[in-house]
C-alpha positions in Angstrom: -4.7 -9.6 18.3 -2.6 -7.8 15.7 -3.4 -4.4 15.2 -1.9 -2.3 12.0 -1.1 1.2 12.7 1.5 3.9 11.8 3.2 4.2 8.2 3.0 1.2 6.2 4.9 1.0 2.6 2.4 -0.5 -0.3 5.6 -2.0 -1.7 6.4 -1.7 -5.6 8.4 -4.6 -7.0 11.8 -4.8 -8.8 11.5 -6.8 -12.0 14.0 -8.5 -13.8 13.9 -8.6 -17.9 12.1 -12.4 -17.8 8.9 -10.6 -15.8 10.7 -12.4 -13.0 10.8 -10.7 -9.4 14.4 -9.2 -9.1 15.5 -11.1 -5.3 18.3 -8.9 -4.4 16.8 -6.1 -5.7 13.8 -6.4 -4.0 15.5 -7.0 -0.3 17.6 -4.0 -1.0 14.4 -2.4 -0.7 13.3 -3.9 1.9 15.9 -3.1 4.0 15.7 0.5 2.6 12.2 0.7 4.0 13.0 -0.9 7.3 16.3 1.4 8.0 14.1 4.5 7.5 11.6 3.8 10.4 8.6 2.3 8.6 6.5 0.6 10.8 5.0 -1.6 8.4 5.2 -2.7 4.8 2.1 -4.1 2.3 4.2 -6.4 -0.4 1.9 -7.7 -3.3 0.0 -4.6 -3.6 -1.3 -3.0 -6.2 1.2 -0.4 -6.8 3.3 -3.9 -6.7 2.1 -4.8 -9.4 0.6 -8.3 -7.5 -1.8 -8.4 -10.5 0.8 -9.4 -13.2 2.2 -12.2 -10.8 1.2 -15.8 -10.5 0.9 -17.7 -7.3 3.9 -19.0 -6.9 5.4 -15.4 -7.8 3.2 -14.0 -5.0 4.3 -16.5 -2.5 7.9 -15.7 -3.5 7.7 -12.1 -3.2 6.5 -12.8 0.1 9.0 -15.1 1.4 11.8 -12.9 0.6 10.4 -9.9 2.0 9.1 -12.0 5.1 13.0 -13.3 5.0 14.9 -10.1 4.7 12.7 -8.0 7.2 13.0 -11.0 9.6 11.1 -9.9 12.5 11.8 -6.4 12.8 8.6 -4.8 11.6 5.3 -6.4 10.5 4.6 -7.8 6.7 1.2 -7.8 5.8 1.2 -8.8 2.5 -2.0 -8.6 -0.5 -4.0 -11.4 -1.3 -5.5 -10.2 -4.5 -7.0 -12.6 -6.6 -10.5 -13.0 -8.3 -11.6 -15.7 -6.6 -11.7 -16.1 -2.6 -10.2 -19.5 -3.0 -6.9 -18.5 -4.1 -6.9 -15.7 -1.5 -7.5 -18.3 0.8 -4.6 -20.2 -0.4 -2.4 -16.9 -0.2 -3.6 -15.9 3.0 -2.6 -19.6 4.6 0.8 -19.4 3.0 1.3 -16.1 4.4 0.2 -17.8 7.6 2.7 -20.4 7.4 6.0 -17.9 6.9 4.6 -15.5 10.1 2.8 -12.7 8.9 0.3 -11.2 11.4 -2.4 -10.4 8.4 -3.5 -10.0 5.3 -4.9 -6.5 3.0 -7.7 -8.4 1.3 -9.0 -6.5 -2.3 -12.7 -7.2 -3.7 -12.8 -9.2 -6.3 -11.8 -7.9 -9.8 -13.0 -7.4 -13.3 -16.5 -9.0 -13.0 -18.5 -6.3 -10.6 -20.9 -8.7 -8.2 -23.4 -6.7 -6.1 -22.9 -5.9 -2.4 -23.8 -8.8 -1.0 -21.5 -11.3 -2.6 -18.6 -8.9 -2.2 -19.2 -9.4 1.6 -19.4 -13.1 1.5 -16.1 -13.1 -0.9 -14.2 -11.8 2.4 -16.1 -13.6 4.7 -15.1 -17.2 2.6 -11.0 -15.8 2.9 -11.5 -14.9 6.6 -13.1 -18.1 7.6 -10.6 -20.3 5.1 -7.8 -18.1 4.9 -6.3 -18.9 8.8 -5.4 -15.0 9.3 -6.9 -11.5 9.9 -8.0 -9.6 7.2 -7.4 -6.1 6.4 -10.4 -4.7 4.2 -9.0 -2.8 0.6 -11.0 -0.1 -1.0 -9.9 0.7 -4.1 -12.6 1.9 -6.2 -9.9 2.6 -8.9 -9.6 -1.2 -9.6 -12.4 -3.0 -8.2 -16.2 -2.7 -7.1 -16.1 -0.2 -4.0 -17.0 -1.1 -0.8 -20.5 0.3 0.9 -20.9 1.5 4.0 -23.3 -0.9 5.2 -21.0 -4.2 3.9 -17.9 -2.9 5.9 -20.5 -2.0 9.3 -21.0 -5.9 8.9 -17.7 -7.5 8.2 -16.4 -4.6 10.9 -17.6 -7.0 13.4 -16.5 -10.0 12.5 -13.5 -11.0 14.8 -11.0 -11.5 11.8 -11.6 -7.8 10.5 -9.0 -5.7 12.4 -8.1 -3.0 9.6 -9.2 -1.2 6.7 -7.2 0.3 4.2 -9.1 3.2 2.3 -7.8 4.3 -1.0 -10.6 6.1 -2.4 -8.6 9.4 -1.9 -12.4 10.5 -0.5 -12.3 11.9 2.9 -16.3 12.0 3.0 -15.8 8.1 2.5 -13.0 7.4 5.2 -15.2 9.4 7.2 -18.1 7.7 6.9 -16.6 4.1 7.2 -14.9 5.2 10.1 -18.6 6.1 12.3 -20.3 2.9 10.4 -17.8 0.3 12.0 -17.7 2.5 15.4 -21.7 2.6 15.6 -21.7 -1.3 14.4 -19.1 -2.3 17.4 -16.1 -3.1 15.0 -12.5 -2.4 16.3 -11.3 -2.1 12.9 -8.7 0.1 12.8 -8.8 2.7 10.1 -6.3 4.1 7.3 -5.5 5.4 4.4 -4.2 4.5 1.3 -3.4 7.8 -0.4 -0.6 9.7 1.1 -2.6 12.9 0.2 -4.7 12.2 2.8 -2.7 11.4 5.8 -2.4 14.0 8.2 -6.1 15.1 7.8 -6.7 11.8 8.1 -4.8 11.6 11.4 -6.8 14.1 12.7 -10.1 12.3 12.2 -9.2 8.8 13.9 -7.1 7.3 11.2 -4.3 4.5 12.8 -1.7 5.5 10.1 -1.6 4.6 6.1 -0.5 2.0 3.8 0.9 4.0 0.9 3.3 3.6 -2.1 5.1 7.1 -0.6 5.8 5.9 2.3 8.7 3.1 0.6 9.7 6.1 -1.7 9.7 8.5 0.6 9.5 7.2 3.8 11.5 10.5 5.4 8.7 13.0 4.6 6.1 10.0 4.8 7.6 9.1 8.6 8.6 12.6 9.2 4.9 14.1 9.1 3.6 11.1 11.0 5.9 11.6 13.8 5.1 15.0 14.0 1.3 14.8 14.1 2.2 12.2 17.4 4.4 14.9 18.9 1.9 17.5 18.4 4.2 19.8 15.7 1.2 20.5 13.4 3.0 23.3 11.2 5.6 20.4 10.8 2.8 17.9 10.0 1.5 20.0 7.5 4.3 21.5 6.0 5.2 17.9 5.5 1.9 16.7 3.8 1.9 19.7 1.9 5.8 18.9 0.6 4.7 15.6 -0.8 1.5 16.6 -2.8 3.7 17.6 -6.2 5.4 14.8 -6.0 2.1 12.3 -6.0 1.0 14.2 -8.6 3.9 14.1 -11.1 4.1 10.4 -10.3 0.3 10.0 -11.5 1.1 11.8 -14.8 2.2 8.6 -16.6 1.1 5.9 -16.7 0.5 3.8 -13.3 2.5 2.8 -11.9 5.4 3.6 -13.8 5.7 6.9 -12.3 6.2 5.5 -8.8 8.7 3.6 -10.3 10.6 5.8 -11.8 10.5 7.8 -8.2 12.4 4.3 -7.2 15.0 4.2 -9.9 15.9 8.4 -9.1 16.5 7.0 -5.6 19.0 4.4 -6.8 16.5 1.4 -6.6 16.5 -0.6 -10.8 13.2 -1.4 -10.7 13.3 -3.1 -14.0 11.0 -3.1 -17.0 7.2 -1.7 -17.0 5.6 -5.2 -17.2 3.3 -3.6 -19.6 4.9 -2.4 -22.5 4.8 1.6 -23.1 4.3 3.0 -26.6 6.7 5.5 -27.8 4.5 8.4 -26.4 4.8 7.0 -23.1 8.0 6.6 -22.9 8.6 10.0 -24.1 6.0 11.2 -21.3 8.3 8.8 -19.2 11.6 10.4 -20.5 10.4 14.0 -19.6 8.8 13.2 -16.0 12.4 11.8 -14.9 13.9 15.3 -16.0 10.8 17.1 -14.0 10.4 14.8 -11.0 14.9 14.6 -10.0 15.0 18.2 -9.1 11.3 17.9 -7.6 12.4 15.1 -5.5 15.8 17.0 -4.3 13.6 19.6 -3.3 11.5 17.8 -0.7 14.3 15.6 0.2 16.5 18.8 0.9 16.1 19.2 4.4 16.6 15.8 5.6 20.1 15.9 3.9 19.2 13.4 0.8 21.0 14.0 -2.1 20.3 12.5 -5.1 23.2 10.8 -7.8 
């Protein structure tokens, strides 16, 4: 069975002006992320913006990234949606273009207890015709316990869980509840703060926005944990820490964005409209970020326009 592991892009989306997804935009970045060793890349994610999309748009994003990656790495796209029923429906389209998998959110805005959050995945990976790979994200939805992801850890159609809590206590803790409950749940992170400390304590890789912005320090670190270079591992997590904080400053995840467009990437409108102060936050975080981003791009000969 499919297992995820190494660095994984949570993949933003290029929007046209009509809220529409931008096509040759987005397979532009695609390639970009596939031509820089990523081993992996999450469309429909959060950072993606999957929320402001309809079904159709989802399945859309998904068969041009499915299309344009074309069997080089896997895509294992989000299946957000409040409901397990339309998950379900997501997760058997996915099925039917060839992805491996699906990243599987609780659901959203109403906050059921424990026990229906476990049987909310257990209805998409019973319906849903794929394996599922658990999302925390206590930022947007009701976080996951330890004892509902021991459970789901060993159901067969569990193989990963991606932790964005930014908590190591957390990732630490889910990681010994699925190994003392049996599961072979494979374990990473969602913040790209955490990723070499979380190598170090089991994790398989990460599924982070960084790593499809930039997927040279993101790759770079990751390859050098594997080789055994820890001053180069942590010289590289450390190098990547301004940067994830300057692009949390405005509003999310227009700062990710914006990361994009310095890279040469027009990532469109924010589908949420900014007030003037935001935009002037915007306006001064793309003079601070460029010379931050030349910086930590420096020494693997990136210059930026």
């Amino acid at each position: 069975m499919f297992t995820p592991n190494g660095i994984y892009s949570a993949l933003l989306t290029p929007f046209n002006h009509d809220h529409k997804v931008n096509e040759e935009e987005l397979r532009s970045l695609v390639e970009f992320n596939v031509t820089k060793g990523l081993n992996g890349i999450f469309p429909v994610s959060s950072v993606g913006e999957a929320l402001h999309m309809d079904f159709s748009e989802k399945c859309r994003c998904m068969d041009i990234v499915v299309d344009q990656v074309d069997g080089r790495i896997p895509v294992t796209p989000g299946v957000a949606a409040s409901t397990p029923y339309e998950s379900a429906r997501l997760a058997r389209h996915a099925k039917s273009i060839g992805c491996p998998a699906v990243v599987v959110t609780p659901p959203y805005y109403f906050k059921p207890g424990p026990s229906m959050v476990e049987t909310f995945f257990e209805t998409i990976g019973e319906d849903g015709g794929l394996p599922i790979i658990l999302y925390n994200i206590p930022l947007f939805t009701q976080p996951l316990s330890y004892d509902t992801v021991a459970r789901l850890s060993r159901k067969p159609y569990v193989i990963g869980m991606k932790d964005s809590s930014g908590s190591m206590v957390d990732f630490l803790h889910f990681t010994d509840v699925i190994k003392r409950a049996g599961g072979k749940a494979a374990m990473l992170t969602g913040r790209e703060e955490n990723l070499v400390p979380s190598l170090f304590m089991g994790a398989a890789g990460c599924f982070t926005a960084s790593s499809g912005i930039f997927p040279e320090i993101m790759v770079g670190a990751y390859e050098a944990w594997k080789h055994g270079d820890m001053d180069r591992a942590r010289d590289l997590q450390r190098s990547i820490l301004v940067l994830v904080r300057s692009m949390f400053s405005v509003a999310f995840p227009v700062g990710f964005k914006l990361a994009l467009e310095l890279r040469g990437f027009n990532m469109g409108p924010a589908l949420l409209p900014l007030s003037n102060g935001d935009q002037a936050a915007v306006d001064a975080l793309r003079t601070e970020l460029k010379p931050l981003m030349q910086i930590a791009l420096q020494p693997f000969g990136v210059t930026l326009d």
